[in-house]
C-alpha positions in Angstrom: 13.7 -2.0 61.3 15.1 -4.9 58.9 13.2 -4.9 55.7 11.2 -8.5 56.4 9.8 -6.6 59.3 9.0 -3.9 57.7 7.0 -6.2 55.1 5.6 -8.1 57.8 4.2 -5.0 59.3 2.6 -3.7 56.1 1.0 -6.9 55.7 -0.5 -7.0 59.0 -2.1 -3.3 58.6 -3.4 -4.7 55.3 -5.1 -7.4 57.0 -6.8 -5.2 59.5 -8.0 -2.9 56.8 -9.4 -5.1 54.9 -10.9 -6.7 57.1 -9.4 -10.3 55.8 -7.9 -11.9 58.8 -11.2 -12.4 59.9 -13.1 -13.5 57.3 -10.6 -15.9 55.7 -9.3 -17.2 59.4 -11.9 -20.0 59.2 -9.7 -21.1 56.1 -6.8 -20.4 57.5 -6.7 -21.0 61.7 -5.9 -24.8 62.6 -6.8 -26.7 65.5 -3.9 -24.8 67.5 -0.7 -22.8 67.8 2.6 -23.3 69.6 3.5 -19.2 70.9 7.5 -18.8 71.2 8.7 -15.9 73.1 12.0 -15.0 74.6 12.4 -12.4 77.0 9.1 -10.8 79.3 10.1 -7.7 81.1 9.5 -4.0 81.5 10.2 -1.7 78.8 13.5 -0.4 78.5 14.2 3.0 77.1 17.2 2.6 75.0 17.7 3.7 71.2 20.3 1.3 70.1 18.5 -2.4 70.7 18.7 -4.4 67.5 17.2 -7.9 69.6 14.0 -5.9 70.7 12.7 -8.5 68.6 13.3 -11.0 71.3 11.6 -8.9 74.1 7.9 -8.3 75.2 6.7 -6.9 78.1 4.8 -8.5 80.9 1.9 -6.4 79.9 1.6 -7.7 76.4 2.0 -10.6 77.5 -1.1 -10.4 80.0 -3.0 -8.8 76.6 -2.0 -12.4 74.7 -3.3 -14.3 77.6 -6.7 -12.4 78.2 -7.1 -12.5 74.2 -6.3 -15.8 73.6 -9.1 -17.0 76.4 -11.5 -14.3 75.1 -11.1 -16.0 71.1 -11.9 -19.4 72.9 -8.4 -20.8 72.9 -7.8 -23.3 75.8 -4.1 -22.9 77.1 -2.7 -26.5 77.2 0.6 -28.1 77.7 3.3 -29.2 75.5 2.5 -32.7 76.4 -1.2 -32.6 75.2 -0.6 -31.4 71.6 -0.1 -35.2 69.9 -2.9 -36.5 71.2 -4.9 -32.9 70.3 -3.5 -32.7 66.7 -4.9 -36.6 66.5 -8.2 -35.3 66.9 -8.4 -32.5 64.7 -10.0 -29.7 64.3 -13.4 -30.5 65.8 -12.1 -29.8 69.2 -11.5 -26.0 71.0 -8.9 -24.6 69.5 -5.5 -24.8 71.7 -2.8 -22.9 72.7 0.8 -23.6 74.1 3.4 -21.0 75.6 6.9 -21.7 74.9 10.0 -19.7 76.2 13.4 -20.8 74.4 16.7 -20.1 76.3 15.7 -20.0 79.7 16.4 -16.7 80.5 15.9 -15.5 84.1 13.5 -12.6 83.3 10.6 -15.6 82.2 10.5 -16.2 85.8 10.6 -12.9 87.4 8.1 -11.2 85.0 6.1 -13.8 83.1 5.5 -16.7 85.4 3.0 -14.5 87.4 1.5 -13.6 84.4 1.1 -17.4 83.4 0.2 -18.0 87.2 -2.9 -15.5 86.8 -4.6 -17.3 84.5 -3.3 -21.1 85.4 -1.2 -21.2 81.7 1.5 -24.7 81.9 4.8 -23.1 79.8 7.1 -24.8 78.3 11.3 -23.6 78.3 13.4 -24.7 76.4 17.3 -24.5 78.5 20.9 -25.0 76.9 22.9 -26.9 78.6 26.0 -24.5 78.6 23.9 -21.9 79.5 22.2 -23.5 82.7 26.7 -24.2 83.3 27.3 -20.6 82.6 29.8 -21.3 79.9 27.4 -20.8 77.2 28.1 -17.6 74.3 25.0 -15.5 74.2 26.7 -14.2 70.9 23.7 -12.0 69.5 23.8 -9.7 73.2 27.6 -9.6 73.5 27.4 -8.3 69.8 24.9 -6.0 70.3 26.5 -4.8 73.5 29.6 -3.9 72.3 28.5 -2.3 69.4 26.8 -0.4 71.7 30.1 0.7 73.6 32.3 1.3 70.8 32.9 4.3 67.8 34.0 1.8 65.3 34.5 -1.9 65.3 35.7 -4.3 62.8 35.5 -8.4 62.4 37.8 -11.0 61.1 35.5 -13.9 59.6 35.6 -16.2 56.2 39.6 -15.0 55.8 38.7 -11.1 55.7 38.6 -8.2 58.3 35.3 -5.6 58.0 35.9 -2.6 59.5 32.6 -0.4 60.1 32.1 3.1 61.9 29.8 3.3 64.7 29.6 6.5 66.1 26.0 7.5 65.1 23.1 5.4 65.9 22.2 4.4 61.8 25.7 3.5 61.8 25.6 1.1 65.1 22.2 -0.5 63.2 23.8 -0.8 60.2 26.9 -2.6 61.8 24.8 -4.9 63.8 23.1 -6.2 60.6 25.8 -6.7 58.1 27.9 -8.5 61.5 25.2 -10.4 62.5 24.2 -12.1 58.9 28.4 -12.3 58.3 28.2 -14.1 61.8 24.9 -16.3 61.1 26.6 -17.3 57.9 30.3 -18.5 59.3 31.3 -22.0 60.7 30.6 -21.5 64.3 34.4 -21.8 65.8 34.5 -18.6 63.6 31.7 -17.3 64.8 33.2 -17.8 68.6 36.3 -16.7 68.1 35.0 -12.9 66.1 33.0 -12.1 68.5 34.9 -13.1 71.4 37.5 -10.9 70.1 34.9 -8.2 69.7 33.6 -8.4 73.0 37.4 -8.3 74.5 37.9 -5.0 73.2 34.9 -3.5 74.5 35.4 -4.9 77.8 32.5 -7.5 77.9 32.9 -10.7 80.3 30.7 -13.4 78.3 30.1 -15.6 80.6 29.4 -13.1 83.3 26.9 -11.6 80.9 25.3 -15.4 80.6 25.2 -16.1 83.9 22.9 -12.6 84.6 20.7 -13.4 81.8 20.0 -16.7 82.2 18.8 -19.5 85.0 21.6 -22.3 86.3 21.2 -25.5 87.6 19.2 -24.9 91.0 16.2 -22.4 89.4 15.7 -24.8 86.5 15.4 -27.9 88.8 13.5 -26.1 91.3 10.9 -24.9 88.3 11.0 -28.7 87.1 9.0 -29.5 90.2 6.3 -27.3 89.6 3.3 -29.0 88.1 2.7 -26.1 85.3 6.5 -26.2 84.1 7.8 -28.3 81.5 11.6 -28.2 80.6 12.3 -28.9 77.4 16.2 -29.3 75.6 17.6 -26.7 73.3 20.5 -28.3 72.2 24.0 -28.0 74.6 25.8 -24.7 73.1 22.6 -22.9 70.7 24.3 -23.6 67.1 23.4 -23.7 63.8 22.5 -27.2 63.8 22.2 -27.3 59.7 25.9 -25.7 59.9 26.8 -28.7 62.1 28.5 -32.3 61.0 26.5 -35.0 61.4 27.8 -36.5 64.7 28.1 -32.6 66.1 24.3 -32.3 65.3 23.9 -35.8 66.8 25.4 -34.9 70.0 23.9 -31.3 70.5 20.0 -33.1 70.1 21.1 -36.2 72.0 23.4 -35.5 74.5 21.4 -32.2 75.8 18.3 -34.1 76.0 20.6 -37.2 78.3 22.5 -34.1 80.0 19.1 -32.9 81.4 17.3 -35.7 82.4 20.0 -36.8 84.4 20.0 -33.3 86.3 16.5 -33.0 86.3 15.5 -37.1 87.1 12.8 -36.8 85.1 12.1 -37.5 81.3 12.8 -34.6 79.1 10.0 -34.9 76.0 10.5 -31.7 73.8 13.1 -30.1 71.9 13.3 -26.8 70.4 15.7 -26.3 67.7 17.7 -22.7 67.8 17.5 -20.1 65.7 14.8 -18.6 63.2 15.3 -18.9 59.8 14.7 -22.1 57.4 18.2 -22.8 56.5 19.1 -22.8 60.4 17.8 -26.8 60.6 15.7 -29.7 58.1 15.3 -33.0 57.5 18.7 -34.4 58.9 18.2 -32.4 62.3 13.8 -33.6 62.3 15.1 -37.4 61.5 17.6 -36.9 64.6 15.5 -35.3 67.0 13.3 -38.2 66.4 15.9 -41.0 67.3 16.7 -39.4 70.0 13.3 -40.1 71.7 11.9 -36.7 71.8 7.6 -36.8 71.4 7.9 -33.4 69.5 10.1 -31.0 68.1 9.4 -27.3 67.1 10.8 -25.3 65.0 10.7 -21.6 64.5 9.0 -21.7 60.8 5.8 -19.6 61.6 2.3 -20.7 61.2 -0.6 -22.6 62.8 -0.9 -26.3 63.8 -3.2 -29.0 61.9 -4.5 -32.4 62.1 -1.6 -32.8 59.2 1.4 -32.1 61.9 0.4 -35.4 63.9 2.2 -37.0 61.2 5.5 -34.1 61.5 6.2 -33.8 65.4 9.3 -32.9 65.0 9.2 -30.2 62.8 5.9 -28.1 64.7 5.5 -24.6 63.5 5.2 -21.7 66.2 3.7 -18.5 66.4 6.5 -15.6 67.1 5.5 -12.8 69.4 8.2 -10.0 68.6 9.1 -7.5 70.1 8.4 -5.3 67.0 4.4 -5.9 66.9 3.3 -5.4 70.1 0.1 -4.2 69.2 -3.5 -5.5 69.3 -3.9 -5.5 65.7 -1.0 -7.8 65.2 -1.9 -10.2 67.7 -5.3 -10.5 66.7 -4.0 -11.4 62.8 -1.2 -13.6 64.3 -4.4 -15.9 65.9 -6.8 -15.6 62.6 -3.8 -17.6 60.7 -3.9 -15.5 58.2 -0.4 -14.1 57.6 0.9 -17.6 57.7 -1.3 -18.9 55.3 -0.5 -16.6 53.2 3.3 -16.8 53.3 3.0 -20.4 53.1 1.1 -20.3 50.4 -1.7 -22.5 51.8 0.5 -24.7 52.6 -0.4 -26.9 55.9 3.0 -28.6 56.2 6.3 -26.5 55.3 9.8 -28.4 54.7 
C-alpha cells in the first residue's frame, strides 16, 4: 500500500476511535458531496493489482447508497448542485454519483445498483476512448508488469531497468514507473509505455475497447432520464503538463466533440487525474470559457455555500478501492478527514 494510503488509513481508525468524526462533523460536513468512483464490479482474486484503488464492488457500492439515505443525504443530479450550493446549508444535505472514464463495467454492475434506489449518475467519457484509440496507460502498465520477470523504461533521456520476478518487486516497479511516467511530457509518456506494452504482448487499443463504452452505449445511456454525460477531456492528460492551446483544445473541443454525437448540451467536466499539480487556475479559467456550468476536480473534501462562487474547481469525495469498509465510509461522510487535511479550509487552490 503506497505510504499516503497507509496514512489515510491510520487516520481514519483514529477517527473511529475517538469517536471524532462524529462529533466534530457538524463543523466539518457541508451542504453536500460530489462521490467519484471508477470501476464497480465483483471482486477479483489477484495479488499483483496496483489500480485496486480505482475499483469497488457492486456491494459496497449498494452499502454507500443505503448509508448515504440512512444519514439523510438526498441523491441528486449533477445539474441541481449550483442552485443547491446557492442555498446553503439550511437544506438536506445532498449527494451526487460521479463515474470518470466511462468504463463498461458502471453499466453492467452499478447502474442496477443506482436503478434500486432511483440515484441520477453522472460519467464522465474521453473522447478517444468512446473511438477506441484512447491509451489506458495506468492498466497497460500494470498489465505488463504483470506478464514480465523484468522490465525497463526509457523516459527524461535515461533507461530504468527493474526486476520483477517476485511480487514486492512487480509493486515496487509499478510505483517508481508510474510516478517517472506521471511526471514526463506526455509524448514520452506514450511512447515508454507503448514500447512496454509491445514487449509483453499487450494490444492497447484492444484493451480500451474491452474496458470501456463506444459510441452506441454512451448515446443510448444519454437518453435515459437518470444519466448525465459529462466531458473528460479528448485523450485523459495531464492538463497542467499541457500548452495552453493543447489544454484549450482537450476542455473545449471534447466538450463540442460530444454534443455533436450526443445532440444534446454537455454541462460538466471532469478534469483527469488525482493529484493537485495534475490541473489549476489556467485549466478552472478554461473550463469556464468553454461554457461548462461546473467542473470537478479530484481534490477531496465536502461541498459549501462558498463553492457557488468556484464551479469549476468542485471537490469530490474518492471511494477507493483500498477502504472499503464501513468505518471509512462513515468518516468519508462526517467531513472530517477533509477538514482536517485542508486545514479548515472551505475552498482549496
Amino acid at each position: 500500500m503506497a505510504f499516503k494510503h497507509t496514512v489515510f488509513a491510520a487516520g481514519i481508525g483514529a477517527l473511529a476511535a475517538t469517536g471524532a468524526d462524529r462529533w466534530l462533523r457538524s463543523f466539518a460536513r457541508g451542504c453536500g458531496l460530489i462521490l467519484m468512483l471508477h470501476h464497480v464490479r465483483p471482486q477479483r482474486p489477484r495479488e499483483f493489482a496496483p489500480n485496486q484503488v480505482l475499483e469497488i464492488t457492486p456491494d459496497f457500492l449498494e452499502f454507500a447508497l443505503v448509508e448515504l439515505l440512512h444519514e439523510g443525504f438526498e441523491l441528486i443530479p449533477l445539474d441541481a448542485v449550483p442552485e443547491r450550493l446557492q442555498s446553503g446549508s439550511a437544506n438536506r444535505p445532498f449527494a451526487v454519483l460521479t463515474f470518470d472514464d466511462g468504463y463498461r463495467d458502471n453499466v453492467e454492475h452499478a447502474w442496477p445498483v443506482l436503478r434500486r434506489h432511483n440515484a441520477p449518475w453522472t460519467v464522465f467519457v474521453a473522447t478517444d476512448f468512446l473511438d477506441g484509440n484512447g491509451r489506458l496507460w495506468w492498466l497497460e502498465l500494470e498489465d505488463a508488469i504483470s506478464r514480465l520477470d523484468k522490465v525497463s523504461l526509457s523516459v527524461g533521456g535515461a533507461c530504468i531497468p527493474l526486476p520483477a520476478r517476485t511480487l514486492l518487486e512487480k509493486q515496487h516497479a509499478f510505483e517508481v514507473f508510474h510516478q517517472k511516467l506521471r511526471a514526463a511530457p506526455e509524448h514520452e509518456l506514450e511512447s515508454a509505455t507503448a514500447a512496454l506494452a509491445a514487449l509483453a504482448g499487450i494490444d492497447p487499443r484492444r484493451l480500451v475497447r474491452e474496458i470501456c463504452l463506444g459510441w452506441d452505449e454512451v448515446q443510448d445511456l444519454a437518453r435515459e432520464p437518470d444519466v448525465c454525460i459529462g466531458a473528460h477531456s479528448i485523450s485523459h492528460p495531464v492538463l497542467a503538463k499541457c500548452g495552453r492551446l493543447t489544454a484549450m483544445r482537450e476542455i473545449a473541443e471534447s466538450k463540442a466533440h460530444l454534443e455533436r454525437r450526443l445532440g444534446k448540451p454537455v454541462r460538466h467536466l471532469a478534469y483527469p487525474f488525482e493529484d493537485p499539480g495534475a490541473v489549476g487556475a489556467r485549466e478552472f479559467d478554461l473550463a469556464r470559457q468553454a461554457g461548462y456550468l461546473t467542473a470537478v476536480t479530484t481534490r477531496p473534501g465536502h461541498l459549501f455555500r462558498e463553492h457557488s462562487s468556484h464551479l469549476h474547481e468542485l471537490p469530490r469525495v474518492s471511494l477507493n478501492g483500498l477502504f472499503q469498509s464501513e468505518m471509512a465510509f462513515r468518516s468519508l461522510l462526517s467531513g472530517v478527514p477533509f477538514w482536517i487535511w485542508n486545514r479548515r479550509r472551505v475552498v482549496t487552490r
